[in-house]
C-alpha positions in Angstrom: 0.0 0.0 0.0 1.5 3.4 -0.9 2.0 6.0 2.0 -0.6 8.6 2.7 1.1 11.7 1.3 -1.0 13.8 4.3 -0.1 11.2 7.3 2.4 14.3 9.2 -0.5 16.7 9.2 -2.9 14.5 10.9 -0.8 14.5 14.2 -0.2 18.6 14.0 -3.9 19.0 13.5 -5.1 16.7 16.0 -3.0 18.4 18.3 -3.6 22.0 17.8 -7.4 21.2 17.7 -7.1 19.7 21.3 -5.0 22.6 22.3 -7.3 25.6 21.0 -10.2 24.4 19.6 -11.8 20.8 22.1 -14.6 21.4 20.9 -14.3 20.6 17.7 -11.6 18.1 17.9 -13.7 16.0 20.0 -16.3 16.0 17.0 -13.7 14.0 14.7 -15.0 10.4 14.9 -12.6 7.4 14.9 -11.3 6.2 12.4 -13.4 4.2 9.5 -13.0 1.0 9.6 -11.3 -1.5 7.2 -14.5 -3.1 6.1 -16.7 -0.1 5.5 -14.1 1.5 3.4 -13.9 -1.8 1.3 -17.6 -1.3 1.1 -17.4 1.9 0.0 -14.4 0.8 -3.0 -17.1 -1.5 -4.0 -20.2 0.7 -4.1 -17.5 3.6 -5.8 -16.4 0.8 -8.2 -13.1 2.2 -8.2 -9.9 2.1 -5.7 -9.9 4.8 -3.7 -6.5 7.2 -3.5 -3.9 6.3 -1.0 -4.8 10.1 0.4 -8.6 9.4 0.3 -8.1 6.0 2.6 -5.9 8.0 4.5 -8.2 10.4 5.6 -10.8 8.4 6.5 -8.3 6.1 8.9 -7.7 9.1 10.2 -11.2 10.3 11.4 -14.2 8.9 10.0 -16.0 12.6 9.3 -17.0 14.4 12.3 -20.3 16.1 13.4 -23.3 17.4 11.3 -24.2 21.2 10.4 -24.3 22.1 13.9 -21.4 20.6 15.4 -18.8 20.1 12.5 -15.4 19.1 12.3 -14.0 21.3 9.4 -11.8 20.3 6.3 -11.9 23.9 4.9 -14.3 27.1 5.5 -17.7 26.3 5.3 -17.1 22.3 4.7 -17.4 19.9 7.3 -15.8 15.9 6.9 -18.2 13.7 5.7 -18.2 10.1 7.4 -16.9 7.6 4.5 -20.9 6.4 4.8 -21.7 10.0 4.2 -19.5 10.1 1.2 -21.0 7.2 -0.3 -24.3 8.7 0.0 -23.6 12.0 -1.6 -21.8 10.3 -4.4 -24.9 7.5 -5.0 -27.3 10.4 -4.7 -25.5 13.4 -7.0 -24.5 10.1 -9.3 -28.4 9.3 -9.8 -29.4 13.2 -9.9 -27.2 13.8 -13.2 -28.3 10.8 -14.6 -31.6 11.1 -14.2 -31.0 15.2 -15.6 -28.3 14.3 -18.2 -27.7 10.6 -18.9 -25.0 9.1 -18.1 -21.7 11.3 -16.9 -18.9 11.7 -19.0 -15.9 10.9 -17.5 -13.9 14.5 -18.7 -16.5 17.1 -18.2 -15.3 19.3 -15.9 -19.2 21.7 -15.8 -21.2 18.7 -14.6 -21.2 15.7 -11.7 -18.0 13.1 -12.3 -18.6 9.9 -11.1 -14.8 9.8 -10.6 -14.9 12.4 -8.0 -15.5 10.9 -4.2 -17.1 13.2 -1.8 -14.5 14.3 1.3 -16.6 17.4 3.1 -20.0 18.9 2.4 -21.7 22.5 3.3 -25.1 20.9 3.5 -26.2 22.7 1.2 -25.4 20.8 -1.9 -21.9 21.4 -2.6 -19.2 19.2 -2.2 -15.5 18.7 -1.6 -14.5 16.2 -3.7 -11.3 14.0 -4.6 -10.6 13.2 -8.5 -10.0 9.9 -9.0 -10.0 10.5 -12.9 -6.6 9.0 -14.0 -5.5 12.2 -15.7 -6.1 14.5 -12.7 -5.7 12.2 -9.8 -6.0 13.4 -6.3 -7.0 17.2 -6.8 -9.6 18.2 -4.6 -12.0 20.7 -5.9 -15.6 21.9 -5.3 -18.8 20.6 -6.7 -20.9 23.2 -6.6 -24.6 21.5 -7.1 -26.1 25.0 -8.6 -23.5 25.4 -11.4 -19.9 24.5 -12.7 -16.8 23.0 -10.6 -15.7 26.3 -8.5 -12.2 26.5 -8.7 -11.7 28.7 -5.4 -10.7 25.8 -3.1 -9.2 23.8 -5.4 -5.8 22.2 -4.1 -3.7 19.7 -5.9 -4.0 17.3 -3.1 -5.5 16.4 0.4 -2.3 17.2 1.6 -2.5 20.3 0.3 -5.6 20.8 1.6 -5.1 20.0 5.4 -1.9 21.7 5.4 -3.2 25.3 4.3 -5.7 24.4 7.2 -3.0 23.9 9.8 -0.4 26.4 8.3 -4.0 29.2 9.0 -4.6 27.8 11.9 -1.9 27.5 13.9 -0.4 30.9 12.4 -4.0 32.6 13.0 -4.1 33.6 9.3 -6.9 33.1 7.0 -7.7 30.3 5.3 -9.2 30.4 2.0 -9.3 34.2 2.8 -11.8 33.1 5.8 -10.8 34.3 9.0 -11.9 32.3 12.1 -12.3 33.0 15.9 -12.4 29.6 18.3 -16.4 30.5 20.4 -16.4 28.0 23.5 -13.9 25.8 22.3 -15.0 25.9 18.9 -13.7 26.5 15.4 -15.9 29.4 13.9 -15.3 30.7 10.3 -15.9 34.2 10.0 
């Protein structure tokens, strides 16, 4: 099995979370566990990225709209259960609407991309597993086409802009944040 490319950050963020923010750092669930994200490889029909499998051994999502455990501004960890459903449901939506996906198209759903984080609203982070652009996270936004605001070539990438703002108090994503009874709060 190949390394997790983001396996240094976990630690760093587990820690400053327990140091500033308890709150939410008690809202990261264990991790997932080995059979479920077999399950989820299955129902994905694919093999999920060695950074993708990573993340979910490291916490499997966290709490729901009101109680998050945050990924990136406005985007909370989906469980790898969560992730499946998001990625069944968004995979019958644009079939239903378009037929089936098309592998390249950037402007619609990809049933190559598998769901990390959500805003429960109906966008999506999610991880390209498309062979020519593997491991890119971007944003499915569910009203329109891919956002490329938050896009980051990697979940490393992605988890280490959140520690580097976080534990320099600087923004991230140009979000500030302020920590409200032991709680990470984007402004």
């Amino acid at each position: 099995m190949e390394p997790d490319p983001a396996g240094e950050v976990y630690g760093r963020l587990d820690a400053w979370l327990r140091a500033n923010a308890p709150t939410t750092a008690a809202r990261a669930r264990p991790p997932a566990h080995p059979t479920r994200l077999s399950e989820a490889e299955r129902n994905f029909g694919l093999t999920l990225l060695p950074s993708v499998l990573g993340l979910f051994r490291w916490h499997d999502g966290g709490g729901g709209p009101a109680d998050p455990f945050w990924l990136a501004p406005d985007f909370g960890m989906l469980s790898i259960q969560g992730s499946v459903r998001e990625w069944t449901t968004n995979n019958e939506v644009f079939i239903d609407e378009y037929g089936p996906p098309d592998d390249d198209d950037d402007w619609e759903w990809n049933r190559l991309w598998v769901p990390i984080a959500t805003s429960w609203t109906g966008d999506l982070l999610v991880v390209d597993h498309r062979p020519a652009k593997p491991g890119r996270v971007i944003t499915f936004n569910h009203e329109g086409p891919m956002m490329d605001e938050l896009e980051h070539p990697s979940v490393a990438a992605l988890l280490g802009e959140l520690y580097t703002g976080l534990s320099t108090n600087a923004t991230v994503n140009d979000r500030g944040f302020d920590i409200v009874d032991g709680a990470l709060q984007w402004r």
